[in-house]
C-alpha positions as CSV (number, residue, x, y, z in Angstrom):
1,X,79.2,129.5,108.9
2,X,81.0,127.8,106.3
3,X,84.9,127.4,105.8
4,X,85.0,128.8,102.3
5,X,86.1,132.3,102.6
6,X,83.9,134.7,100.9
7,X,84.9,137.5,98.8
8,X,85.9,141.2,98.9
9,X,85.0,143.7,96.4
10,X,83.3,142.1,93.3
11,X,80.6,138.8,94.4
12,X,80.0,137.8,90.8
13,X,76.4,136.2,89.5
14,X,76.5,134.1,86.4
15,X,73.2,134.3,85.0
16,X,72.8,132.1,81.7
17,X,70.2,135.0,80.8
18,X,72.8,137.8,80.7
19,X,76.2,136.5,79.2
20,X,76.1,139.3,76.3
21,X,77.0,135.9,73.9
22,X,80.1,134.6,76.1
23,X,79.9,130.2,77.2
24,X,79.7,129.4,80.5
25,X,83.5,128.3,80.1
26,X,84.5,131.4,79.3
27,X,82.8,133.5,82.1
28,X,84.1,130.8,84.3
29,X,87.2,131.3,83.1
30,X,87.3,134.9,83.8
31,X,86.3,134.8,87.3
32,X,89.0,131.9,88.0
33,X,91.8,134.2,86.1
34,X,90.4,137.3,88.1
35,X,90.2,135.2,91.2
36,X,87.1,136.2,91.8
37,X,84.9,132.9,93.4
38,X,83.1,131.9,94.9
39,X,80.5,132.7,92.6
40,X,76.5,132.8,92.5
41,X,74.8,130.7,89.8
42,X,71.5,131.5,88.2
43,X,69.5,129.4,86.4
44,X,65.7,130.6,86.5
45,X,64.9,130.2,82.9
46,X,65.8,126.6,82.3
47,X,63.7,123.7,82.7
48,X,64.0,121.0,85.2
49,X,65.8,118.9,82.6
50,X,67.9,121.9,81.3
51,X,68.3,123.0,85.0
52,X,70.3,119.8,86.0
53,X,72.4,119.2,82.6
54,X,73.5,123.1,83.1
55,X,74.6,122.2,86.9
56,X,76.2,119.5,86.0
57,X,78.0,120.9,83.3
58,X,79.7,123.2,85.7
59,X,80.5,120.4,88.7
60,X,82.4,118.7,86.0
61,X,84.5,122.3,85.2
62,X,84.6,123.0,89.0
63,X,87.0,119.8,89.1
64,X,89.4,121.1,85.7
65,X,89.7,124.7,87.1
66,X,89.5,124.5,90.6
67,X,86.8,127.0,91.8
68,X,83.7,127.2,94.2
69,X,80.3,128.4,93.9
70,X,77.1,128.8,95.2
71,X,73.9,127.8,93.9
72,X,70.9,130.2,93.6
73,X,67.9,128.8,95.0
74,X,64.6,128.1,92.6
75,X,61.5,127.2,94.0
76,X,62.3,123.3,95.3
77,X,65.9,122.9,93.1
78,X,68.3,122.4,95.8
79,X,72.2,122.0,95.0
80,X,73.3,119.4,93.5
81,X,77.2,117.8,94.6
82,X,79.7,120.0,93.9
83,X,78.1,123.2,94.8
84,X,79.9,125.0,98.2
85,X,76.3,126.2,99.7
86,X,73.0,128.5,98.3
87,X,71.9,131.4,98.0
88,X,68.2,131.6,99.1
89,X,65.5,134.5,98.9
90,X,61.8,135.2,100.7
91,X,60.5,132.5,97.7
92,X,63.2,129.2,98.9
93,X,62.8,127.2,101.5
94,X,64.0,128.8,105.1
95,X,67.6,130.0,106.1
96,X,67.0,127.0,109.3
97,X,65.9,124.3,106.5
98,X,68.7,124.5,104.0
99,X,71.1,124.7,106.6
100,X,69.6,121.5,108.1
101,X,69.6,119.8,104.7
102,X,73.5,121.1,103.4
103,X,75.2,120.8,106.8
104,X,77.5,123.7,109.1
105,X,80.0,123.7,106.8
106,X,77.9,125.4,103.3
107,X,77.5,128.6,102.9
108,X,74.2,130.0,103.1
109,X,73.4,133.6,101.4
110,X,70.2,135.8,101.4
111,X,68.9,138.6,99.5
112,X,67.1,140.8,101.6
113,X,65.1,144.1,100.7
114,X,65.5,145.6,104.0
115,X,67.3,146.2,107.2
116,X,65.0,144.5,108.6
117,X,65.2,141.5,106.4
118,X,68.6,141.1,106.8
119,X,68.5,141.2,110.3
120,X,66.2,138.5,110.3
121,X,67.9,136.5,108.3
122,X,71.6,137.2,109.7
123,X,69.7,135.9,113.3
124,X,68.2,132.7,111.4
125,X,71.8,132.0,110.5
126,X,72.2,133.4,106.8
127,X,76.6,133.8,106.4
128,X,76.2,136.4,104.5
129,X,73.2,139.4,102.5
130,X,72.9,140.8,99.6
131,X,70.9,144.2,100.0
132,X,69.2,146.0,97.5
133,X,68.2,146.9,95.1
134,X,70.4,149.8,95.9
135,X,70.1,151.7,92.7
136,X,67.7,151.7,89.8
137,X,68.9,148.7,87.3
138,X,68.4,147.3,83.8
139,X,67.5,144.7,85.7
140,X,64.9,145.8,88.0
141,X,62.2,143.6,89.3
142,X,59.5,144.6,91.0
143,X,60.2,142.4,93.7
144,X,63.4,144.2,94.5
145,X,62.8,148.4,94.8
146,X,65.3,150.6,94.9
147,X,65.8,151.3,98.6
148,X,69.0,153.6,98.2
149,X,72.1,153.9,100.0
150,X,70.7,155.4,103.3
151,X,69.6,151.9,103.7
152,X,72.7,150.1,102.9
153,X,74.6,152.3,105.2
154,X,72.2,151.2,108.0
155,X,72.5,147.9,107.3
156,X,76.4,147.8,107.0
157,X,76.1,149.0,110.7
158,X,73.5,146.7,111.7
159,X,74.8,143.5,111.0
160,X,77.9,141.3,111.9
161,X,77.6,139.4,108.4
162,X,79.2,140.6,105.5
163,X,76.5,142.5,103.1
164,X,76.8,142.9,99.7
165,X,75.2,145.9,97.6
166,X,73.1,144.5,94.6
167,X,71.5,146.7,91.7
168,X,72.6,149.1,89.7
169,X,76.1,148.9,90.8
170,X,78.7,150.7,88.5
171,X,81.8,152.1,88.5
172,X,80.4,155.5,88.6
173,X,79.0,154.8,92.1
174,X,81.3,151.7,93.4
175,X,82.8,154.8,95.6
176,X,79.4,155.3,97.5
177,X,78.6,151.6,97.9
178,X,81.8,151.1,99.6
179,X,81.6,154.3,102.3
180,X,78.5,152.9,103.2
181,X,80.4,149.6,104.6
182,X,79.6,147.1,102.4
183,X,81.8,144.2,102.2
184,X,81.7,144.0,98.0
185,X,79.0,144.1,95.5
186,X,77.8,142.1,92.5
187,X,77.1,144.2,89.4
188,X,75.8,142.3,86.3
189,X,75.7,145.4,84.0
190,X,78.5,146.5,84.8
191,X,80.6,143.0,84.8
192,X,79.1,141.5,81.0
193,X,78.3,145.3,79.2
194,X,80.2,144.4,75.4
195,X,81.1,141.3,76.4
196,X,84.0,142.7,78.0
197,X,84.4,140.4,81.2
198,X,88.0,139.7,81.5
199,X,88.5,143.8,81.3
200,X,85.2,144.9,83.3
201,X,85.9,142.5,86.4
202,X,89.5,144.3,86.5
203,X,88.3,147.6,86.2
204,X,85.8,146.9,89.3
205,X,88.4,145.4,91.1
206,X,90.8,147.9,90.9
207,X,88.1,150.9,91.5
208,X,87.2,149.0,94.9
209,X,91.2,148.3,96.2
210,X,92.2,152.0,95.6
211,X,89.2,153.2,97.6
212,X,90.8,151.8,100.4
């Protein structure tokens, strides 16, 4: 497993498809001031060319503000320097392969649809899932179903990695996701709705720490 310490409560996605109008510096800026990294990048709509101008872009910003993140993999785009691991799916290369090519000390991520998924991937040496989808989402894709909290919960006891709930996470519901073990949650709607970062991220935050 990698060195980097992952996070508790709120596993924030930047997704250059859902940033409600905000730049990248200014999301960026919001996780670093909520001290919310690492984070996951996604990138899935650019083009090769667009794809490794918008990486670089935020290598250069990792070095002015100090914060780590992970890299969602894309069909063969691999992380570039600068990036602390991936985040792979059933589509990327294997769990064993990109730990090969990044080395013991990246984190590796999966998002798994299943227990079962999970499980395999915890055993192929994934540091860490994210489950779902857990709830229905604005987001949905047909890839991910909702498979519901009965799920998560089983999952949560399953493994020995932390897991992460994904879809349709909201403040309504944060309370569920974390009875049923999770070790945080990444919630696009509910982290860029009006634009709203800065004071969405602290609402989630503080919702999860008083559920303690």
């Amino acid at each position: 497993m990698g060195l980097l310490e992952l996070p508790q409560g709120l596993f924030p996605i930047l997704d250059e498809t859902h940033t409600n109008g905000l730049s990248t510096f200014e999301i960026i800026e919001a996780f670093v001031d909520a001290e919310v990294d690492p984070f996951i990048v996604f990138c899935h709509s650019l083009s090769p060319t667009e794809y490794a101008d918008y990486i670089q872009a935020i290598s250069l910003l990792k070095y002015e503000m100090d914060f780590d993140y992970l890299l969602h993999h894309h069909l063969d785009r691999m992380p570039v320097s600068g990036a602390a691991g991936i985040h792979l799916t059933y589509k990327s290369v294997s769990i064993k392969q990109a730990r090969r090519d990044l080395g013991p000390e990246a984190l590796v991520g999966y998002s798994a649809r299943s227990c079962d998924e999970a499980l395999k991937a915890q055993d192929e040496g994934a540091d860490y899932i994210l489950l779902g989808s857990i709830f229905q989402s604005n987001h949905f894709h047909q890839d991910y179903p909702v498979i519901g909290l009965e799920e998560l919960n089983k999952t949560c006891r399953r493994l020995t990695v932390p897991v992460y709930a994904s879809g349709g996470i909201q403040p309504s519901n944060l309370i569920m996701v974390k009875d049923s073990g999770a070790a945080g949650f990444t919630a696009l709607d509910a982290v860029y709705i009006d634009g709203e970062i800065d004071h969405n991220i602290s609402l989630l935050n503080i919702l999860w720490e008083e559920m303690d």
